[in-house]
MARMI-221700 format. One record per residue (C-alpha): z, x, y. Coordinates in pm, 1 decimal. Example, Ala and Ser with C-alpha at 12.3 -4.5 7.8 and 13.67 -1.06 7.14 Angstrom:
<rs>
(r (780.0,1230.0,-450.0))
(r (714.0,1367.0,-106.0))
</rs>
This chain:
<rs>
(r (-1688.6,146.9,-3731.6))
(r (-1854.3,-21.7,-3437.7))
(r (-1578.1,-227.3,-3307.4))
(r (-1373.7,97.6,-3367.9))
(r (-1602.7,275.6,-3128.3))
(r (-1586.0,-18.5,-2917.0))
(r (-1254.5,-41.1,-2851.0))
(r (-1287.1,391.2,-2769.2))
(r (-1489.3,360.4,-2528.2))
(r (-1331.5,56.3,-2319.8))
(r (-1020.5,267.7,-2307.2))
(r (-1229.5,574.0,-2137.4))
(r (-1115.3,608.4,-1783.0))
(r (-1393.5,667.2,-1529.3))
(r (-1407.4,1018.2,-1386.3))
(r (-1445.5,902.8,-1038.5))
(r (-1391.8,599.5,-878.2))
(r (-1660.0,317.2,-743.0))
(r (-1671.7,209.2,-434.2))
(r (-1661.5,-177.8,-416.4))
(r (-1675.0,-438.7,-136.3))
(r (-1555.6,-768.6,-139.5))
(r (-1548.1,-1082.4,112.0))
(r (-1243.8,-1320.7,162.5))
(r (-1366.3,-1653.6,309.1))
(r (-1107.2,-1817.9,613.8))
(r (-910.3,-1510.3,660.7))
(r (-765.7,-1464.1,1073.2))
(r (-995.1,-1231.7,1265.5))
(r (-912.7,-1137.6,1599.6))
(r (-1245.4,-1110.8,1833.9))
(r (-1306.7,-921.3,2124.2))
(r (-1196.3,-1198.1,2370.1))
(r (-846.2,-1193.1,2184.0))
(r (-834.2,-1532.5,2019.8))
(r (-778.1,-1533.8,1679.0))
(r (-1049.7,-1779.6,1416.3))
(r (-1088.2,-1831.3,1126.9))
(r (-1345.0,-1660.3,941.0))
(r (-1486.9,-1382.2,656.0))
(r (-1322.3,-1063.0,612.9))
(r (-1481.1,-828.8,392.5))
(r (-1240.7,-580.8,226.4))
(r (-1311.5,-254.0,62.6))
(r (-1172.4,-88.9,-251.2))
(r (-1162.0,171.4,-489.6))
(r (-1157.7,89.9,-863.1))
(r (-1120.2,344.1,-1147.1))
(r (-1242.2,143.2,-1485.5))
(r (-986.6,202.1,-1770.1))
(r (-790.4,-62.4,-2053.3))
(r (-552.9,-309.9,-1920.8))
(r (-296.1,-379.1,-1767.0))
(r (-481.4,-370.2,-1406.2))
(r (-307.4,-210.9,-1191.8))
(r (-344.2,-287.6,-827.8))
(r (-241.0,3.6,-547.0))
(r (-176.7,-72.5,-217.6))
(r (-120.9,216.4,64.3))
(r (95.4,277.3,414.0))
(r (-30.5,162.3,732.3))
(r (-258.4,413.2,913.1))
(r (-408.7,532.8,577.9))
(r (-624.7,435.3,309.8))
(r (-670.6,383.0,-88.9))
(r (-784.3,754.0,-146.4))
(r (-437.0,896.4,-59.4))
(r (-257.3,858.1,-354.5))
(r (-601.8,1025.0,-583.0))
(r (-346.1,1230.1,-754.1))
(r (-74.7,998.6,-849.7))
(r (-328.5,752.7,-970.5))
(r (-575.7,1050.7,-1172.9))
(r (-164.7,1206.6,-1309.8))
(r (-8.9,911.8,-1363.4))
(r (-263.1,617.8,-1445.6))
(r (-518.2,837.4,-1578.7))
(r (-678.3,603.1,-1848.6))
(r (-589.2,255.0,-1724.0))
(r (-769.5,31.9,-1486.1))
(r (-696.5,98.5,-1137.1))
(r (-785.0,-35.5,-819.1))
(r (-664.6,102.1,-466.5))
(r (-708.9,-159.5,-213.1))
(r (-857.1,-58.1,180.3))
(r (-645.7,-268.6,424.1))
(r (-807.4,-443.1,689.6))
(r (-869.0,-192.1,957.4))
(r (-820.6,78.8,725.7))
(r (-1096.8,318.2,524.2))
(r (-1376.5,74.4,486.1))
(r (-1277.2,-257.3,533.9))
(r (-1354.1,-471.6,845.3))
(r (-1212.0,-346.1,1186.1))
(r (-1141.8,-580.3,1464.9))
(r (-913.5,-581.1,1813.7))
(r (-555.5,-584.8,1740.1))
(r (-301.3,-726.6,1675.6))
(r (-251.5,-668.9,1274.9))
(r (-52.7,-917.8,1241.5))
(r (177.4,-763.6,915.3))
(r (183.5,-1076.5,681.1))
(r (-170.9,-1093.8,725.8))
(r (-175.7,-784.3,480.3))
(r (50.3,-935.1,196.7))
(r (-219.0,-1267.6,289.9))
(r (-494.7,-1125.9,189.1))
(r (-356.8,-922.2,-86.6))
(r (-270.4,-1281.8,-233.1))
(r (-615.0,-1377.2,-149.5))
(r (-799.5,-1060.1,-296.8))
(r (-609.3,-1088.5,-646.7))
(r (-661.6,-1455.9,-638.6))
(r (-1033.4,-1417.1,-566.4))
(r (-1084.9,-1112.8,-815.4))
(r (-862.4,-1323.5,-1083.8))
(r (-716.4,-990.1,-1157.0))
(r (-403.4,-1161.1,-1267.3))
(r (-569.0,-1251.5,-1589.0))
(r (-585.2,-884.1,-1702.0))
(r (-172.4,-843.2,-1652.3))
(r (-127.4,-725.7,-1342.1))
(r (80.7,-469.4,-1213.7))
(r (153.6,-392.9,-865.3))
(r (257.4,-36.9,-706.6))
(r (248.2,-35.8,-345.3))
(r (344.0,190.4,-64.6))
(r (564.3,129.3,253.0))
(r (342.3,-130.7,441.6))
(r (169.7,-167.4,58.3))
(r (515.2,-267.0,-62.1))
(r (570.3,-475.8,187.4))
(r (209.2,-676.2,125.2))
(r (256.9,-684.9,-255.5))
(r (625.0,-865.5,-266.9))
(r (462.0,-1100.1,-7.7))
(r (223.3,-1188.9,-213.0))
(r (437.7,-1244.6,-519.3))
(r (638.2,-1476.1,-300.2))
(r (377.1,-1686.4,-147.1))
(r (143.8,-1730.7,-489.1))
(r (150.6,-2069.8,-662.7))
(r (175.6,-1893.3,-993.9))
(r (334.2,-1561.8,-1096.0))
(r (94.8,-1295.7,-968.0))
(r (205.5,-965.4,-1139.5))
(r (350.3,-807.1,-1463.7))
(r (577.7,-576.0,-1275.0))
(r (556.1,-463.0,-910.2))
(r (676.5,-84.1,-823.7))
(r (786.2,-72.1,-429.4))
(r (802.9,301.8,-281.7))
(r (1006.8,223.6,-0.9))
(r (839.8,-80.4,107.8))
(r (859.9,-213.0,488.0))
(r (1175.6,-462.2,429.3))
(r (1401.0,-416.0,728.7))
(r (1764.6,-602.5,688.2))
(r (1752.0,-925.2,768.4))
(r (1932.0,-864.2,1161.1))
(r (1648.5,-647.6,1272.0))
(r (1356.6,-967.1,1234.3))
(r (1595.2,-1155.7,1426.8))
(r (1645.0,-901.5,1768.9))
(r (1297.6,-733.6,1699.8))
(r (1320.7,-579.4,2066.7))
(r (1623.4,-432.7,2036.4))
(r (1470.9,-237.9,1704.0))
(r (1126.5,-114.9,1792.1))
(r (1080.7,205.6,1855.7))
(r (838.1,422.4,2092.8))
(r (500.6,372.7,2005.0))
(r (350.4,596.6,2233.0))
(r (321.3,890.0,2034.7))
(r (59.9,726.8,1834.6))
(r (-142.3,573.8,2131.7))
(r (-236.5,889.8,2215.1))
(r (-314.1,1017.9,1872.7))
(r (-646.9,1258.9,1839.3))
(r (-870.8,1044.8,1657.0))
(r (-1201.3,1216.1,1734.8))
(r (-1271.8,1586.9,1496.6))
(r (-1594.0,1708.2,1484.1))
(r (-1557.9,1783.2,1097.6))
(r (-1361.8,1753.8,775.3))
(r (-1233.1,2059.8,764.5))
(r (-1181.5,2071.5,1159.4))
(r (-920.2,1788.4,1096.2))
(r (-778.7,1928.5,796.3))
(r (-696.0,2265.6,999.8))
(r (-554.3,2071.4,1297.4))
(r (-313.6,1837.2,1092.1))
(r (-197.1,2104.4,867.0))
(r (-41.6,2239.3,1174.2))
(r (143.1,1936.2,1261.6))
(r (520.2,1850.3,1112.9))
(r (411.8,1534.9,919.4))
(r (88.9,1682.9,799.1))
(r (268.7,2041.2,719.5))
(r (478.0,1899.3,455.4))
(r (144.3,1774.0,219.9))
(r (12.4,1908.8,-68.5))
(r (-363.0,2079.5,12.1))
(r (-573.0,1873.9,-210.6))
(r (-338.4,1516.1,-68.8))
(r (-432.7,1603.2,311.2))
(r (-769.4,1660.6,206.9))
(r (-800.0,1313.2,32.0))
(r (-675.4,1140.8,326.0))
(r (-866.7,1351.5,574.5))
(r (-1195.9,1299.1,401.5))
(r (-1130.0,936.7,391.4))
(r (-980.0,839.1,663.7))
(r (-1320.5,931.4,913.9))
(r (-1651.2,747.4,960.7))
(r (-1990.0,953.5,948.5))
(r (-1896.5,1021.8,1305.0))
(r (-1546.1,1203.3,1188.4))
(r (-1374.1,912.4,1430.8))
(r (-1105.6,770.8,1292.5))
(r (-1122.3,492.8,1097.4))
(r (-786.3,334.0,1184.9))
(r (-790.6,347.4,1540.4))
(r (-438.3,449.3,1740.8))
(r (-465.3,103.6,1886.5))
(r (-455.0,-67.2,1551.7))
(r (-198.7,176.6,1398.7))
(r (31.3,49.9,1707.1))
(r (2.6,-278.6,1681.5))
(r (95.3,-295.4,1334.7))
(r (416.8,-135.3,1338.8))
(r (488.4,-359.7,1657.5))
(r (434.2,-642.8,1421.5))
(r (610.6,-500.9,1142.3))
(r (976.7,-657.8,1301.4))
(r (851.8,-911.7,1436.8))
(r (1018.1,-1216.5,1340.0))
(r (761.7,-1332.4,1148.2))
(r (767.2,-1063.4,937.4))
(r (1078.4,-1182.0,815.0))
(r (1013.0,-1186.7,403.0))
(r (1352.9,-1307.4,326.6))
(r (1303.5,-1703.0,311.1))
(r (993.9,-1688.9,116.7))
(r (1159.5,-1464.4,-125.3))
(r (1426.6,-1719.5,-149.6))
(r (1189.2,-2022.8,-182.5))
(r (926.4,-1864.9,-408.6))
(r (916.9,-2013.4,-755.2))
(r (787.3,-1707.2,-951.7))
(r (896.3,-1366.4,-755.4))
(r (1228.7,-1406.4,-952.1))
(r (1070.1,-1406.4,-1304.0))
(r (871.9,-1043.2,-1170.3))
(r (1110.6,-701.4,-1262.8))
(r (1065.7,-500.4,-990.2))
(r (1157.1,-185.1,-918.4))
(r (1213.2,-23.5,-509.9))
(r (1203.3,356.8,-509.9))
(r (1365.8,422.0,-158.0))
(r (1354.8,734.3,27.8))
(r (1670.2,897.5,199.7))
(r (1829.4,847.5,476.2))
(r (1869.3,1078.6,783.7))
(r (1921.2,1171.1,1220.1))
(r (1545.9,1293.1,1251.4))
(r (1388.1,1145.8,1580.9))
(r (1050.0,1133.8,1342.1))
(r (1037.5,741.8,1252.9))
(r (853.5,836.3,914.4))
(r (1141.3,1103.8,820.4))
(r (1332.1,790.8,725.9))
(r (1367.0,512.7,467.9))
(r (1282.9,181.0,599.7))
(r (1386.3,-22.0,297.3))
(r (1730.5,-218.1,387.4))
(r (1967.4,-63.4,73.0))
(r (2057.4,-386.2,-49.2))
(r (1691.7,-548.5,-100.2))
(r (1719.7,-499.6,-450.9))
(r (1970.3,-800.6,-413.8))
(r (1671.3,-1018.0,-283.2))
(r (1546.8,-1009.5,-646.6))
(r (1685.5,-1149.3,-971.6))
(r (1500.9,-890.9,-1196.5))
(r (1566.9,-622.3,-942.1))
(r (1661.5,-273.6,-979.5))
(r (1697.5,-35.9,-698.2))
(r (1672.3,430.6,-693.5))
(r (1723.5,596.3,-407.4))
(r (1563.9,984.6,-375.5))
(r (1765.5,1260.0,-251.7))
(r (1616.4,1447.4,32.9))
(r (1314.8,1243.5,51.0))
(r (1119.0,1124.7,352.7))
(r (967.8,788.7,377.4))
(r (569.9,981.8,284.2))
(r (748.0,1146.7,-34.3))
(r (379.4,978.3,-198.1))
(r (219.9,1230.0,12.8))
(r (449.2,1518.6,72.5))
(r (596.5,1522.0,-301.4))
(r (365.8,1313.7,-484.7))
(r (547.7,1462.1,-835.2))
(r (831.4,1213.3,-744.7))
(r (581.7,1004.5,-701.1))
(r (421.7,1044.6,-1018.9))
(r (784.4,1056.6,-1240.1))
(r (831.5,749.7,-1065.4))
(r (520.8,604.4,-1156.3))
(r (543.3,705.8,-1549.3))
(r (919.5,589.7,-1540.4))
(r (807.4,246.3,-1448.7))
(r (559.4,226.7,-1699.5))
(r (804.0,299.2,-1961.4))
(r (1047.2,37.7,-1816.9))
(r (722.5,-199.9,-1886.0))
(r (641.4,-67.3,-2207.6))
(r (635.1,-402.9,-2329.6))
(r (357.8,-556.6,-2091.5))
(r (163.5,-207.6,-2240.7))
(r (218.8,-205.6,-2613.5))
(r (8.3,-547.2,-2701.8))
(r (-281.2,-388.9,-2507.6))
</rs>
């Protein structure tokens, strides 16, 4: 009776989640004079307590672990969960740019190495720039790092754009001279609802992100500057995941499954998918869907897909589930 009742209440999700902090030793910090050292970063993240497998969420650039609330409470409900804060995102440490973009799949590697969360069969779901940081980590760990990794159109440009990275970037300006200064929760909610991006979200998504993405100040927590710098990195050539795909000794034993959004003409960079089609050939346990109609924030604007795509994959991994 009592290790029946045990075993109950292990596998009772947490209503909410905690709020956790966490420091990496000899991670790159830029300082305020522009040279980059060596040196402690402290990350923040969210963690929902629930029965294994861990499960490890990673978000887009510019926002934060609390976006994806209701694909994780829909979806995940019951399992433990924890929703990672970039560097210079939500709570984590903020310093000058650049974000250099390997830096995030870096300290992803260095986060689940320093947790040991691979011990509780680890599964990886990760968002555009989260994608991105997740299969970098796979391919740059000594030992096989997840169960399964789910990739919602994940930053992985073809292999042509790394190599004439001017040619490919895009205007950044747009977000240099993003508001970043509301004088209230609600004041930014009612601003961004207005805007096209923003429009498109579900009320109780833009509210996660808007209560979570400003300090006590209701500043932004990801400042323009940052935001720019990372997409700038983003095709730079070394951001180029290709070869360490192709040298990595355990990324090809990992099923993993890219969700891609559509294609389309739209002058908005985010209407977009920025997965190359054929980077489901990059992986030997690979398989590859691509939405119809859907933009590259279909987490945020239609997180149902989201969340079928999220139960899907946990069927497709039934068998990392059933022992547990």
């Amino acid at each position: 009776m009592v290790t029946s009742l045990t075993r109950i209440f292990q596998r009772m999700p947490s209503t909410n989640p905690s709020s956790r902090f966490i420091t990496l030793p000899n991670r790159p910090i830029v300082q305020a004079n522009g040279e980059t050292t060596q040196g402690p970063l402290e990350l923040h993240y969210w963690e929902w307590k629930g029965h294994q497998p861990t499960i490890l969420f990673c978000h887009a650039a510019s926002f934060h672990g609390r976006c994806y609330d209701r694909i994780i409470n829909e979806a995940l409900h019951g399992y433990h969960v924890i929703s990672l804060d970039f560097r210079g995102h939500g709570q984590s440490q903020k310093h000058p740019p650049p974000y250099r973009f390997r830096w995030f799949g870096e300290d992803v590697l260095h986060f689940v190495e320093t947790l040991n969360l691979s011990k509780n069969n680890l599964i990886g779901i990760g968002h555009s720039s989260g994608g991105f940081a997740l299969a970098y980590a796979a391919a740059t760990a000594s030992k096989r790092l997840f169960q399964s990794l789910l990739l919602l159109d994940p930053v992985i440009f073809p292999r042509t754009m790394y190599e004439d990275a001017d040619s490919a970037m895009f205007d950044l300006s747009f977000i240099l001279r993003r508001k970043n200064q509301w004088s209230s929760v609600d004041d930014m909610i009612s601003r961004l609802e207005k805007r096209d991006t923003f429009s498109r979200w579900p009320k109780d998504t833009l509210r996660d992100y808007c209560t979570y993405a400003i300090d006590e100040n209701y500043k932004l927590l990801c400042a323009p500057e940052g935001e720019a710098s990372i997409y700038q990195s983003g095709i730079q050539p070394d951001s180029n995941i290709y070869p360490l795909i192709e040298k990595s000794k355990f990324i090809h034993d990992i099923p993993i499954h890219i969700v891609r959004a559509s294609f389309g003409e739209s002058a908005n960079p985010f209407d977009w998918s920025v997965t190359t089609p054929d980077l489901v050939k990059s992986f030997k346990r690979g398989r590859d869907t691509q939405l119809k109609n859907s933009r590259h924030l279909f987490p945020m604007e239609e997180p149902d897909i989201a969340i079928d795509s999220v139960r899907d994959f946990i069927k497709e991994n039934k068998q990392i589930f059933s022992h547990l």
